[in-house]
C-alpha positions in Angstrom: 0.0 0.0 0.0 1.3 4.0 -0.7 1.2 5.1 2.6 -1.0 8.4 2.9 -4.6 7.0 4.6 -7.6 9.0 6.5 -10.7 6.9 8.5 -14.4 7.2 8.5 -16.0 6.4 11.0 -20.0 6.7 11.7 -23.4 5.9 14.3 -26.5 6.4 13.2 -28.2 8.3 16.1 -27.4 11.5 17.9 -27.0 9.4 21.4 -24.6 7.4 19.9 -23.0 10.3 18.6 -22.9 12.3 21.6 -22.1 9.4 23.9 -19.1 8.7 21.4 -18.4 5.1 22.8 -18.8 3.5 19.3 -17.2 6.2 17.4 -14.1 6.0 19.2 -14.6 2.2 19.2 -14.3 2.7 15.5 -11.5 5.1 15.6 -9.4 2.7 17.3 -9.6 -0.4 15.4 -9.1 2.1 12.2 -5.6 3.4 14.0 -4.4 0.0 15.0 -4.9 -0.9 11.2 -2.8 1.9 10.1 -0.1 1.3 12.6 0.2 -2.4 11.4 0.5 -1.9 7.8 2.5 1.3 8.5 0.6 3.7 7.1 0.0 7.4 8.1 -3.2 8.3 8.8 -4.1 12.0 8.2 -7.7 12.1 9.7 -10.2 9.9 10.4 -13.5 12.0 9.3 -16.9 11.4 11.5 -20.5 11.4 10.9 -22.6 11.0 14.3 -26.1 10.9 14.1 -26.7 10.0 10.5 -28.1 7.6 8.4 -26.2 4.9 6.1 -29.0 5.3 3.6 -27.8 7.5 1.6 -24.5 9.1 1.1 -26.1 12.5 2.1 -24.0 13.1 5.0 -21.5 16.2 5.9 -18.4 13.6 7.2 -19.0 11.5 3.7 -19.2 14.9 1.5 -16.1 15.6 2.9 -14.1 12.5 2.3 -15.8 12.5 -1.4 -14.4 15.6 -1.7 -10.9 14.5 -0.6 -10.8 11.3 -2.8 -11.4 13.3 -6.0 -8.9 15.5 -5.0 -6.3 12.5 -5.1 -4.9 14.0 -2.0 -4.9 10.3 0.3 -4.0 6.7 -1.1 -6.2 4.6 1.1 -9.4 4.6 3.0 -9.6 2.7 6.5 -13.4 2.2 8.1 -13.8 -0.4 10.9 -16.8 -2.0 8.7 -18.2 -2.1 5.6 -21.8 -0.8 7.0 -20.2 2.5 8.3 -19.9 3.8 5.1 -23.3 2.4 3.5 -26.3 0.0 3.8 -26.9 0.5 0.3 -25.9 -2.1 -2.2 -26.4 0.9 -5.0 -24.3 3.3 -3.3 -21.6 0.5 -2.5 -21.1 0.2 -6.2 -20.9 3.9 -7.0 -18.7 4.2 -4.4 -16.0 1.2 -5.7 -16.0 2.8 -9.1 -14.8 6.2 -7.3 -12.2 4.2 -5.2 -11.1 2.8 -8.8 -11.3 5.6 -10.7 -9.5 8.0 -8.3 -6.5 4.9 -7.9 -7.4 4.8 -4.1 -7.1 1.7 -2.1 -10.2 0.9 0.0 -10.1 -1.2 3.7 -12.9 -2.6 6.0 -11.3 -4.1 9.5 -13.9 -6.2 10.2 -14.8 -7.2 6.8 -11.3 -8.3 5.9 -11.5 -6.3 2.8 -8.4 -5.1 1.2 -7.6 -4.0 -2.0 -4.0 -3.5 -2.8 -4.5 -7.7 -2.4 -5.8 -9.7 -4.8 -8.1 -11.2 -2.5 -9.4 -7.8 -1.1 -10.0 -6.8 -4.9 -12.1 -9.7 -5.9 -14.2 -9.3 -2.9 -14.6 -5.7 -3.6 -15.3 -6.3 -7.1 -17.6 -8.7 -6.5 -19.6 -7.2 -4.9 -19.6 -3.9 -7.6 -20.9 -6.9 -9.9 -23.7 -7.5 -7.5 -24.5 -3.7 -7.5 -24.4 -4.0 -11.4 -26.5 -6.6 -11.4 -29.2 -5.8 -8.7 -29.6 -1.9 -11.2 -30.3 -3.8 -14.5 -33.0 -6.5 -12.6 -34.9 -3.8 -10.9 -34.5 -1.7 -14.1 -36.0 -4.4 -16.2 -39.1 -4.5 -13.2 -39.3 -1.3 -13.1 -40.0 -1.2 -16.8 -42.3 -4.0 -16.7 -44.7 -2.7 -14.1 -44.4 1.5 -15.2 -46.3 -0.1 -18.6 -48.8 -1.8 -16.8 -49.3 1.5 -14.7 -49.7 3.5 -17.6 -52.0 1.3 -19.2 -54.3 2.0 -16.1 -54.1 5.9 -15.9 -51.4 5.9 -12.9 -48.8 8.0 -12.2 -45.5 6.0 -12.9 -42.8 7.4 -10.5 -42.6 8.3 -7.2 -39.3 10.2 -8.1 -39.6 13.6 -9.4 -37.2 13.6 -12.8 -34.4 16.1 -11.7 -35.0 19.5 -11.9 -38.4 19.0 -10.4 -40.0 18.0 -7.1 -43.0 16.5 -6.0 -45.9 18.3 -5.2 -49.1 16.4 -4.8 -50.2 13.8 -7.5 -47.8 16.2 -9.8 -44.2 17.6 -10.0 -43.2 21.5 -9.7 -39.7 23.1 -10.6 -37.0 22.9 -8.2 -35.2 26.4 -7.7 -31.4 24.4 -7.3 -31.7 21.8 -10.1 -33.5 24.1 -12.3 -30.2 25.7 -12.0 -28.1 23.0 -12.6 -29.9 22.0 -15.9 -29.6 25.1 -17.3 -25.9 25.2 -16.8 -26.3 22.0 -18.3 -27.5 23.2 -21.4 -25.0 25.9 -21.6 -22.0 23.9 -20.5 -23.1 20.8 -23.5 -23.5 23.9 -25.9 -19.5 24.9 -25.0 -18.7 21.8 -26.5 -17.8 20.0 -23.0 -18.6 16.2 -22.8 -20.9 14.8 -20.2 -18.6 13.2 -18.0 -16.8 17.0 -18.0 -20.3 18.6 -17.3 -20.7 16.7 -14.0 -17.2 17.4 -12.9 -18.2 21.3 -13.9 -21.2 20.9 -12.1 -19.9 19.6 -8.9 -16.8 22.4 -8.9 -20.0 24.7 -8.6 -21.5 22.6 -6.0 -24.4 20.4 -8.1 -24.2 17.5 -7.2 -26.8 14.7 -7.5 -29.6 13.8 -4.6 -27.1 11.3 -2.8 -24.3 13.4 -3.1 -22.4 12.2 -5.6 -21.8 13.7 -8.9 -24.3 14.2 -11.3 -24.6 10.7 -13.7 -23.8 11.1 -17.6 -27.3 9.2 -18.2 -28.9 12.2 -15.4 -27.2 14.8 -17.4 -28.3 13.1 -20.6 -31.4 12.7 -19.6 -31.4 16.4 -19.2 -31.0 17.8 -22.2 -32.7 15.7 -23.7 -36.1 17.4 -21.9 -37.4 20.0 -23.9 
């Protein structure tokens, strides 16, 4: 492993949080990893009180932030749940680590990734993610034509840009903004993959956190 690492560590209620037993619990097991593989641990970054969800949380902004930034060369948590429940987030979040050249490490998981071991676990499991996406997409599809053969309305997700309101969907001030830099940004010539890095150096980001999808973007300006 390069040597440059920082911890998250997280509880889910404010008790928890302000109590601090099982975030320093956390803390610990994340420093005696470092210490054993020799690695220097800048930070370890905390979220108490919050939700594994979604990645919508301060502590997990922050270390999103901080991967992109290529400033560290390995994550440490003390388990794999800390950073999300989410099978869907999971996978975004392993093509991050991979994209970014970080190395990722769960404790308690025995999940390492500068070993071959750790990466097929790791990658596994971003081939479940895959696949769980494309089975509930091919549901989804299944049962929104069955709802709009009776009359019903198909989404209980506002497309982005919009919110719900009622049985219908009104503008939303932020993402109305963020489509329309969009628009201008695509007509600049800049790819879509460029436009979500653009929009998240201006602080759009998508409703988990993360940046804004090419299909999201494309889906975009595609809307009249």
């Amino acid at each position: 492993m390069n040597n440059k690492a920082i911890g998250y560590v997280r509880v889910s209620t404010t008790d928890q949080a302000d109590n601090g037993v099982s975030l320093e619990a956390q803390r610990i097991k994340i420093e005696a990893y470092a210490a054993i593989h020799d690695l220097e641990l800048v930070e370890v970054i905390a979220d108490g009180g919050f939700s594994a969800k979604s990645l919508a949380r301060p502590g997990m902004a922050k270390l999103l932030k901080i991967i992109r930034g290529r400033k560290i060369n390995v994550i440490i948590i003390a388990k794999l749940d800390r950073i999300t429940r989410s099978v869907r987030d999971l996978g975004e979040l392993v093509d991050l680590f991979k994209r970014s050249g970080v190395e990722f490490a769960s404790v308690a998981d025995h999940i390492d990734t500068s070993t071959a071991s750790g990466r097929l676990v790791l990658n596994v499991m971003g081939s479940v993610s895959q696949w769980e996406r494309e089975a509930v997409g091919e549901r989804t599809s299944e049962a929104l034509a069955v709802m709009r053969s009776n009359g019903k309305r198909i989404s209980r997700f506002a497309p982005y840009g919009f919110k719900l309101n009622g049985n219908g969907v009104v503008e939303d001030a932020d993402e109305q903004k963020a489509c329309r830099a969009i628009h201008k940004l695509r007509q600049d010539g800049l790819s879509l993959r460029r436009i979500g890095a653009e929009l998240e150096r201006r602080g759009f980001c998508s409703r988990s956190g993360s940046v804004l999808s090419a299909q999201t973007i494309n889906t975009v300006l595609k809307r009249e």
